[in-house]
C-alpha positions as YAML, in Angstrom:
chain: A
units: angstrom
residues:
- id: 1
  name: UNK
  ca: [0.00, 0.00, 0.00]
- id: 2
  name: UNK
  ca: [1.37, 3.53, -0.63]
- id: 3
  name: UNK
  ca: [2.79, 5.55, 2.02]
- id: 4
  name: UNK
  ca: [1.54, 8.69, 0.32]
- id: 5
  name: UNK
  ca: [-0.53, 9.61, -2.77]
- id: 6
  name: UNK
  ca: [1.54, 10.99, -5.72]
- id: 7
  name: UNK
  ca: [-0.23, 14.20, -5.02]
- id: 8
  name: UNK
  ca: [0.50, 14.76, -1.09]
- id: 9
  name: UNK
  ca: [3.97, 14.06, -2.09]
- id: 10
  name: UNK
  ca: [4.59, 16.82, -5.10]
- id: 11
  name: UNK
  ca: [2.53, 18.78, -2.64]
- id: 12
  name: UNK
  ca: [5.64, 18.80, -0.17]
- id: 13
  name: UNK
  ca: [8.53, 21.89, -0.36]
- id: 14
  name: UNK
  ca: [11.82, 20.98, -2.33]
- id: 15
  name: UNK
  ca: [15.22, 21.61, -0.86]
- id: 16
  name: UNK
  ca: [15.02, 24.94, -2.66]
- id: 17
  name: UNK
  ca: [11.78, 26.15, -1.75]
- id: 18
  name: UNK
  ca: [13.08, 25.82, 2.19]
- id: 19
  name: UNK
  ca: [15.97, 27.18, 1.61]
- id: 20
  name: UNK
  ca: [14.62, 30.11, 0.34]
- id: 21
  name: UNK
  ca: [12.30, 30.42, 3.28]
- id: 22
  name: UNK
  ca: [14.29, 30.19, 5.82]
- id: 23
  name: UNK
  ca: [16.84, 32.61, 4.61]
- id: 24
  name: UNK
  ca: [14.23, 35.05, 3.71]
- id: 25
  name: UNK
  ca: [12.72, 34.38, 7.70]
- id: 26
  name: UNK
  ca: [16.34, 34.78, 8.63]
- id: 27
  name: UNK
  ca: [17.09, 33.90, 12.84]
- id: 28
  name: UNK
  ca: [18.87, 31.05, 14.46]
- id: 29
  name: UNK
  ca: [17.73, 28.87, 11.38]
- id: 30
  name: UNK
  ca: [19.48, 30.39, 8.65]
- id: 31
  name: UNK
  ca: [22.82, 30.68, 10.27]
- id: 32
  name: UNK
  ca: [22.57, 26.71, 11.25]
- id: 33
  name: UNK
  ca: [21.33, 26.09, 7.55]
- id: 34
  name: UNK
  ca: [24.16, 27.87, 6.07]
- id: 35
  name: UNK
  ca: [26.35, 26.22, 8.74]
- id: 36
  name: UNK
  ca: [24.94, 22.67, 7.42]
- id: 37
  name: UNK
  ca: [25.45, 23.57, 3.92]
- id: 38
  name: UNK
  ca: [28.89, 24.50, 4.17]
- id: 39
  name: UNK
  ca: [30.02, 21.09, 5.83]
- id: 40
  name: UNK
  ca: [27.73, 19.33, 3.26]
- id: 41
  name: UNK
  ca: [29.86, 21.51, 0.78]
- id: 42
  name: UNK
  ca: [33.13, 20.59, 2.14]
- id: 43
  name: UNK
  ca: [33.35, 17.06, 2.95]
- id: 44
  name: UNK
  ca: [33.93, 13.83, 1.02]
- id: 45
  name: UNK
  ca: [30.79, 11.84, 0.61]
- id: 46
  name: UNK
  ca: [30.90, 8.34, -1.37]
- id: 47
  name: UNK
  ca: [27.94, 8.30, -3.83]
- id: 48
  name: UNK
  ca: [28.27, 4.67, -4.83]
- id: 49
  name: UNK
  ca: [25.32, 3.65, -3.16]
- id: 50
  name: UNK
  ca: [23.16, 6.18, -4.90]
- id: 51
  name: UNK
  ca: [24.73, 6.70, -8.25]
- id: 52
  name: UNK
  ca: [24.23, 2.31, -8.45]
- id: 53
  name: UNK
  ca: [20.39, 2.47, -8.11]
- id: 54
  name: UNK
  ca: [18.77, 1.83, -11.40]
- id: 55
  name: UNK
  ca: [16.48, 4.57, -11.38]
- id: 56
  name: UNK
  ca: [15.64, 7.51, -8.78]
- id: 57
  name: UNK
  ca: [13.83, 6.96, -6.36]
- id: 58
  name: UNK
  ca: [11.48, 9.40, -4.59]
- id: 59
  name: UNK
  ca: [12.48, 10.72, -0.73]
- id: 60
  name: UNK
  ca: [10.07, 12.09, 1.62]
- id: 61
  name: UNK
  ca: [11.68, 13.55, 4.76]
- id: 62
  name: UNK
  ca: [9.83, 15.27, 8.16]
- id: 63
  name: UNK
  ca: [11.95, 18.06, 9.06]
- id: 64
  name: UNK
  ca: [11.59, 21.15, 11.02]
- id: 65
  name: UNK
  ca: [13.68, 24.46, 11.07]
- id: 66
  name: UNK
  ca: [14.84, 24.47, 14.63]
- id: 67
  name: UNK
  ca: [15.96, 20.94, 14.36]
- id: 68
  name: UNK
  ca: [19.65, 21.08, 13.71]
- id: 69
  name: UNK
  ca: [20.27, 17.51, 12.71]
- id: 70
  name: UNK
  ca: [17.88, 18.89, 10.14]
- id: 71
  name: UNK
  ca: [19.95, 22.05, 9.74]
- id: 72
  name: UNK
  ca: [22.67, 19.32, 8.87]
- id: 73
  name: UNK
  ca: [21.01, 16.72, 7.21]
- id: 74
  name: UNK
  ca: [18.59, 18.58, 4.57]
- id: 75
  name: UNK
  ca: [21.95, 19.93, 2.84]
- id: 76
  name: UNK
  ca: [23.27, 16.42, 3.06]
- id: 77
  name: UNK
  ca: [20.45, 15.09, 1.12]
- id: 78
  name: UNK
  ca: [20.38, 17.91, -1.57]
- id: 79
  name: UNK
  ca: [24.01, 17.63, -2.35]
- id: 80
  name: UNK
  ca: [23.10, 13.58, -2.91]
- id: 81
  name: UNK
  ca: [20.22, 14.49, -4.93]
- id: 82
  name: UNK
  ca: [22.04, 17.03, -7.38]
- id: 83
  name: UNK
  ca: [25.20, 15.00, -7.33]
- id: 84
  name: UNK
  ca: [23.57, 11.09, -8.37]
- id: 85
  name: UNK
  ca: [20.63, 12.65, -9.83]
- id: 86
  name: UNK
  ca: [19.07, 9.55, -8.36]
- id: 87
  name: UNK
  ca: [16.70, 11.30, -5.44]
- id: 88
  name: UNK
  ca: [13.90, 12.96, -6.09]
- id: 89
  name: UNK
  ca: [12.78, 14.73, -2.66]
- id: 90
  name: UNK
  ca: [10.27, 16.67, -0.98]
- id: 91
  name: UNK
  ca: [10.39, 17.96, 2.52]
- id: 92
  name: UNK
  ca: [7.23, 18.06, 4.77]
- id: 93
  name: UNK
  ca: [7.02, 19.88, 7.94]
- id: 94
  name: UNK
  ca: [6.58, 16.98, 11.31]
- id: 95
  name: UNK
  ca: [4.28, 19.00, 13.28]
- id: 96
  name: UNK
  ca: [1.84, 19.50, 10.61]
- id: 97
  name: UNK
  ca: [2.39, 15.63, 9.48]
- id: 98
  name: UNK
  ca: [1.98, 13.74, 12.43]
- id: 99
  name: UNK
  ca: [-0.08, 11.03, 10.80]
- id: 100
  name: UNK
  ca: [3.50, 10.22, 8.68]
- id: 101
  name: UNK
  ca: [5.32, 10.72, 11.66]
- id: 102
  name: UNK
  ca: [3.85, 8.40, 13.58]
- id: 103
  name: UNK
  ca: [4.16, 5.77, 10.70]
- id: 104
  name: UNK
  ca: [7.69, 5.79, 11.31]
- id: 105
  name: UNK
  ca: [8.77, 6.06, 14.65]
- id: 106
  name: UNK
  ca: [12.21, 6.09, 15.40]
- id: 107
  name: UNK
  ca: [12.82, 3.13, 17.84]
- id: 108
  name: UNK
  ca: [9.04, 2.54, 17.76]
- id: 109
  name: UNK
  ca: [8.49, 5.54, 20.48]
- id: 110
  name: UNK
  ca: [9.62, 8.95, 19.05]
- id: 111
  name: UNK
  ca: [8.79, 11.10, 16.64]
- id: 112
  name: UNK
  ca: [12.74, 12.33, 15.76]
- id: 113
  name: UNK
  ca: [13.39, 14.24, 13.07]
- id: 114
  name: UNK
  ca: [14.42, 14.77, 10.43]
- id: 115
  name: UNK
  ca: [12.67, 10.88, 8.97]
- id: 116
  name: UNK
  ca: [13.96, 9.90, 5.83]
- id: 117
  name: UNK
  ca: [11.47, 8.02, 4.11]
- id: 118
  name: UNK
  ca: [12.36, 6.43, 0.72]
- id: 119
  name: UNK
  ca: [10.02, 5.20, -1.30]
- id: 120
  name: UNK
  ca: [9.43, 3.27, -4.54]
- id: 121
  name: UNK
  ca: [7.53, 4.72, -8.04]
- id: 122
  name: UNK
  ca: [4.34, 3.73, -6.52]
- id: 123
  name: UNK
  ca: [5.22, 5.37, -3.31]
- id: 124
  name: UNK
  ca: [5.39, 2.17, -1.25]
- id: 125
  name: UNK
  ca: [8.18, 1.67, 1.42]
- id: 126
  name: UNK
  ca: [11.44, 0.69, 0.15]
- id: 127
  name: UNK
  ca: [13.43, 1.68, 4.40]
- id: 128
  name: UNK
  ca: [13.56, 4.97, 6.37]
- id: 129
  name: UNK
  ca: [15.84, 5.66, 8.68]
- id: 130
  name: UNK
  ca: [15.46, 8.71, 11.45]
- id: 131
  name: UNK
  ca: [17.81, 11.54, 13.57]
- id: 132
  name: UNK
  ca: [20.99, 10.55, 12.77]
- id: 133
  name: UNK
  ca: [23.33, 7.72, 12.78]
- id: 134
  name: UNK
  ca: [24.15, 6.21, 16.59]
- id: 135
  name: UNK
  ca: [28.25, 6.90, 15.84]
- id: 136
  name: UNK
  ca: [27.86, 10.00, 14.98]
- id: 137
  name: UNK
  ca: [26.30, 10.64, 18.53]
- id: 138
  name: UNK
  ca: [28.70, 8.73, 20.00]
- id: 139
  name: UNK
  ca: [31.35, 10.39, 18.65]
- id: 140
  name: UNK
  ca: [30.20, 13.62, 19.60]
- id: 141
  name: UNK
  ca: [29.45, 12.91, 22.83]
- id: 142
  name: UNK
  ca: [32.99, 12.00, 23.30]
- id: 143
  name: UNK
  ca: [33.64, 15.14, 21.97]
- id: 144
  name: UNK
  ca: [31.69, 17.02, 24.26]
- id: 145
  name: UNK
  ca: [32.90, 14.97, 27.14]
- id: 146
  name: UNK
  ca: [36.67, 15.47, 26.67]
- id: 147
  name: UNK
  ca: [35.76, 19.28, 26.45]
- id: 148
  name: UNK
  ca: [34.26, 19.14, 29.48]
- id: 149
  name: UNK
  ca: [37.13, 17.13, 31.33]
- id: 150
  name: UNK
  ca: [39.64, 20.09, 29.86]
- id: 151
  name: UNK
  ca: [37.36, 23.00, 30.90]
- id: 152
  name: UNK
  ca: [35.51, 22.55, 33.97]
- id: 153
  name: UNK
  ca: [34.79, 25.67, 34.30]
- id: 154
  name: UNK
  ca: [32.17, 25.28, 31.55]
- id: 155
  name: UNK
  ca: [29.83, 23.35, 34.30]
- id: 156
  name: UNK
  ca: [30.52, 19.82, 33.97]
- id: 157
  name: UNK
  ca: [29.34, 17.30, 30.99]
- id: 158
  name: UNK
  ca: [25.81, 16.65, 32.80]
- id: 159
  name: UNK
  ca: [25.17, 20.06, 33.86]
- id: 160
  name: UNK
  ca: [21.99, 21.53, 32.47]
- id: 161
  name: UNK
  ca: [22.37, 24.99, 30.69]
- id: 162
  name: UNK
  ca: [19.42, 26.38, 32.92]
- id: 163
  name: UNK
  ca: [21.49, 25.56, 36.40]
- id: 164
  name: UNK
  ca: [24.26, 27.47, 35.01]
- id: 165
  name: UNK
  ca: [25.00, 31.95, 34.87]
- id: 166
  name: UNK
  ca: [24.55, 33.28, 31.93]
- id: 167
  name: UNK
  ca: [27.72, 34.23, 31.19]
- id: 168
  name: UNK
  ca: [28.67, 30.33, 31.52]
- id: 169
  name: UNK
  ca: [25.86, 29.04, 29.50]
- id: 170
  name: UNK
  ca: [26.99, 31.58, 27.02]
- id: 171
  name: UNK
  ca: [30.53, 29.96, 27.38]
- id: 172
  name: UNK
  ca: [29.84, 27.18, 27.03]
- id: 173
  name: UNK
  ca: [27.61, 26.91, 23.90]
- id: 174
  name: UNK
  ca: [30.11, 28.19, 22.23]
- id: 175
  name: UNK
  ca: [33.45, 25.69, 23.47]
- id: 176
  name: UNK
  ca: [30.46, 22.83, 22.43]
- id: 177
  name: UNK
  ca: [29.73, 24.86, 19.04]
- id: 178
  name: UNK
  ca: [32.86, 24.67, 17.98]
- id: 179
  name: UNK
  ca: [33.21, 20.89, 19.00]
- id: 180
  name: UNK
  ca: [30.23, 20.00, 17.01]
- id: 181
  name: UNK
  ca: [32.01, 22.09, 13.94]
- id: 182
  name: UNK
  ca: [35.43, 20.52, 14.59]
- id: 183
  name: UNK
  ca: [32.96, 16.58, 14.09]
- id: 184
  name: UNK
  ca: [31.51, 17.62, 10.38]
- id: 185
  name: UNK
  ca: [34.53, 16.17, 8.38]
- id: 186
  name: UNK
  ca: [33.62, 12.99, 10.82]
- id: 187
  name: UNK
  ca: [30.15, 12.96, 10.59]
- id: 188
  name: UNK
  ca: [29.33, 14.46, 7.08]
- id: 189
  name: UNK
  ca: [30.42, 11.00, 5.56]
- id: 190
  name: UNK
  ca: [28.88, 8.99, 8.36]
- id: 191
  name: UNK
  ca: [25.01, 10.51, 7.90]
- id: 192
  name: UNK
  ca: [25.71, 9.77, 4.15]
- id: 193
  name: UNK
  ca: [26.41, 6.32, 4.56]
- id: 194
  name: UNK
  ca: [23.81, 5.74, 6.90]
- id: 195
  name: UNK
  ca: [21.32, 7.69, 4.86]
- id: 196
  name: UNK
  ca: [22.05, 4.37, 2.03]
- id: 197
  name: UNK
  ca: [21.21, 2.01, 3.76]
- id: 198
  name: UNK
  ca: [17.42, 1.77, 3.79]
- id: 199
  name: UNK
  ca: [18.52, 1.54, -0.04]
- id: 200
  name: UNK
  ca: [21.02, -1.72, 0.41]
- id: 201
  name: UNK
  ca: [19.58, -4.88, -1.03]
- id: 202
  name: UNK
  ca: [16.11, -3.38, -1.21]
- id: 203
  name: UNK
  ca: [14.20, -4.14, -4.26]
- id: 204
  name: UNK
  ca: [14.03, -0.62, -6.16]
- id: 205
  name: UNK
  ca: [11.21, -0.99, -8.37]
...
């Protein structure tokens, strides 16, 4: 059965179309989008998996703004796209999709974003996967913990930024800012991969 209806899917925004949204909104979103595009940009991403499928094949994903592993992701995907001309994708907003959302729950329970669904010509499931890939928050966390261990005064690893000053919450997103800049030649390549393998051994019809 189809996940969607050809319609409610070419009814959903194109990489573009949010793109040019968001910068023309401007905020918080547009400097993480721009962030996300640049490390998209910049880092080496094996297309193998993509540029082998036989034919495109169509991509839904829920995504919101404020999300930055959509921030990162959504460039990700539209560097894919234009590079293996093998996805065709549309982006839906979660909170105004929550019947797909809760389709495809990540771990069975939550409704992460962004969800990339991938689906077939007649818009049936081919795999989805959802947030991002489990190394790449590993990786970061041991990131984040080694800053932590080298800066203490930056409130300790499981301090919450509302038991902390201002000017140390202001601190220390920026020490973990730059962390989480200093992972994107890491991680860029890892959310690629992972973002092929709902695709592995699938039948692409």
């Amino acid at each position: 059965m189809p996940v969607v209806s050809e319609e409610r899917f070419l009814g959903g925004q194109t990489y573009e179309q949010v793109r040019d949204r968001v910068n023309a909104e401007g905020g918080k979103s547009k400097t993480m989008l721009a962030t996300g595009e640049a490390s998209a940009r910049n880092a080496t991403i094996d297309l193998t998996p993509f540029n082998e499928l036989p034919h495109p094949v169509n991509v839904l994903v829920l995504s919101e703004e404020w999300c930055p592993d959509c921030t990162d992701g959504l460039p990700i995907i539209d560097r894919i796209a234009k590079e293996s001309g093998k996805l065709n994708v549309r982006v839906f907003p979660r909170d105004e999709h929550l019947d797909l959302a809760d389709q495809f729950l990540n771990k069975g329970e939550f409704r992460s974003i962004p969800t990339v669904i991938f689906l077939d010509d007649n818009y049936e499931l081919i795999g989805f996967v959802s947030e991002r890939p489990d190394s790449v928050t590993e990786y970061r966390k041991q990131k984040r913990q080694a800053l932590h261990a080298a800066r203490p005064e930056l409130g300790g690893f499981e301090a919450r930024p509302d038991e902390l000053s201002d000017e140390v919450r202001e601190a220390r997103l920026k020490a973990e800012a730059e962390v989480k800049a200093e992972s994107y030649a890491y991680s860029v390549p890892e959310i690629a991969s992972w973002l092929a393998t709902p695709l592995q051994g699938a039948a692409v019809s």
